[in-house]
N, C-alpha and C positions, 0 to 999 in steps of 0.2 A: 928262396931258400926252402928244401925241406927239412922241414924239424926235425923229425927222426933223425936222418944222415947226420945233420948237423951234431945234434944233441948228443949221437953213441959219437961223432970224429975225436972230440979227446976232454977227460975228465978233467976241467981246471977250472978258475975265477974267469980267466980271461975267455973263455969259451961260453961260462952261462951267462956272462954279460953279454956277449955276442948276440947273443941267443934272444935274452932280454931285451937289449934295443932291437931287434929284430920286430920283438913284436911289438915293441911299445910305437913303433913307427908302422904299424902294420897289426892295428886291435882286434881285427876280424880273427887273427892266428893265436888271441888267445883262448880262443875254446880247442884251437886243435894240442893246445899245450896242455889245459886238463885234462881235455879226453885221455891222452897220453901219461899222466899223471893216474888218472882216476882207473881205468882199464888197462893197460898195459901193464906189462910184469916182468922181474929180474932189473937187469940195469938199467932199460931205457926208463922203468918206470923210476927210478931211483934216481937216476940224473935228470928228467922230468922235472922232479920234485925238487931239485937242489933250484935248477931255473925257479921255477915259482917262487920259491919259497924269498931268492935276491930280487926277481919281480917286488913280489908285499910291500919287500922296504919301504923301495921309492914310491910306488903305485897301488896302492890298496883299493885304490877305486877299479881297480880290474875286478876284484873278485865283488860276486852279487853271494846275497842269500843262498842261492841256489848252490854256488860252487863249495861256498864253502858247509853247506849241510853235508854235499856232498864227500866231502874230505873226512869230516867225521864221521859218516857212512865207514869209510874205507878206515879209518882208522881201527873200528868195529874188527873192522875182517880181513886187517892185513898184519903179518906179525916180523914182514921186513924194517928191521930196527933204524934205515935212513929213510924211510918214506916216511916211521913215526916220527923221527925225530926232524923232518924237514914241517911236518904238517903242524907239530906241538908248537914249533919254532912260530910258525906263522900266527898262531894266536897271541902272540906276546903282541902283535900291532895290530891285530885288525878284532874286532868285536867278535866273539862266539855268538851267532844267530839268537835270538832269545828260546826259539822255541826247542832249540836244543842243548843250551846250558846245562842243565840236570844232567844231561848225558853224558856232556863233553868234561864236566864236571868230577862225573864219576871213574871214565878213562883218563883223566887224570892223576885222580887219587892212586886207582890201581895199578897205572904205572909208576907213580912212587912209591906203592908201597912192594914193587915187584923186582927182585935181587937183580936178578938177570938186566933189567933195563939198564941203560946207557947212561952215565952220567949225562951226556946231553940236554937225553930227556926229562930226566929226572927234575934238572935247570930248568928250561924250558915251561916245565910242568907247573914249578913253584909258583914261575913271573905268570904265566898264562890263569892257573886258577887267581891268584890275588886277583887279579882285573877284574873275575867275575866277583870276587868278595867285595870289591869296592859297592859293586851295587846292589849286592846281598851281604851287606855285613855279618850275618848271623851266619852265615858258612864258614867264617873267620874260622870259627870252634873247632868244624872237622879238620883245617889244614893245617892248623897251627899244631898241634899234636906230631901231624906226621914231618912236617917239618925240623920239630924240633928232635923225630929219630933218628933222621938223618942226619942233622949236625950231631946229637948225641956218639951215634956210630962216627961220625971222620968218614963218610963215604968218600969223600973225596975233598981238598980243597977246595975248590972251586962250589962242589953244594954248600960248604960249611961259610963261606965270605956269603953269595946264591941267599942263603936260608936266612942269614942273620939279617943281612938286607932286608931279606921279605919280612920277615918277622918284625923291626921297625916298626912297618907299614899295616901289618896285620893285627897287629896289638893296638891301634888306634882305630880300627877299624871296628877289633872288637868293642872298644870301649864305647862304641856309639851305640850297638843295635841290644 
């Protein structure tokens, strides 16, 4: 199978699944799926990213240090709204690197606190930083604020069910550090 063909033949579930056991039956092809994720641009890199991102679920042992530093690289320096919101997606299951926490930390924050982003991400954002506050509880402090402007504003249901959830979890969090 080539990925590319494969990947632009047609935008659905039942194609990045395709795509997915392709390479789960065939690991060697998951570097040509980042590359393609990480360097490529417009759609293939955006349905790319939708594949990895149904990969994570099941398979998080695919991604090393390495790939995923590298996503947050890309995250840095791409401002296509489904690559962000496929990569933020992916931190809800898989560890943010340590030695890039602070960072990943920080494009977080600024995509929630940034109008234009996607409610997606915005979600996304909420579940992924908490993870890293479970093991830095004292960052509880910064997210909890911005969380709770979101539900303040109604950005959407989904942040406002999203945020209360987190918040639960975050308020217990704080109470330890």
């Amino acid at each position: 199978m080539n990925l590319s063909t494969q990947i632009l033949k047609e935008n659905s579930r039942k194609n990045w699944e395709a795509v997915g056991n392709f390479i789960i039956s065939n690991p060697e092809k998951f570097e040509e799926l980042m590359h393609l994720v990480i360097h490529e641009k417009g759609r293939l890199a955006r349905l790319a990213s939708q594949v990895m991102t149904n990969l994570a679920d099941e398979h998080p042992e695919f991604f090393s240090s390495k790939h995923l530093n590298d996503i947050i690289a890309l995250l840095q320096n791409t401002k296509d709204s489904s690559i962000v919101r496929n990569s933020i997606r992916l931190f809800q299951f898989i560890d943010v690197p340590e030695e890039n926490e602070g960072l990943f930390f920080e494009l977080g924050l600024k995509s929630m606190k940034l109008a234009e982003s996607p409610i997606a991400v915005k979600a996304f954002s909420m579940t992924a930083l908490r993870r890293i506050c479970e093991k830095y509880p004292e960052l509880s402090a910064e997210l909890i604020p911005q969380i709770e402007i979101l539900i303040e504003e109604k950005v959407s249901p989904a942040i406002v069910h999203r945020g209360k959830e987190e918040l639960k979890i975050l308020h217990k969090l704080a109470k330890k550090s």
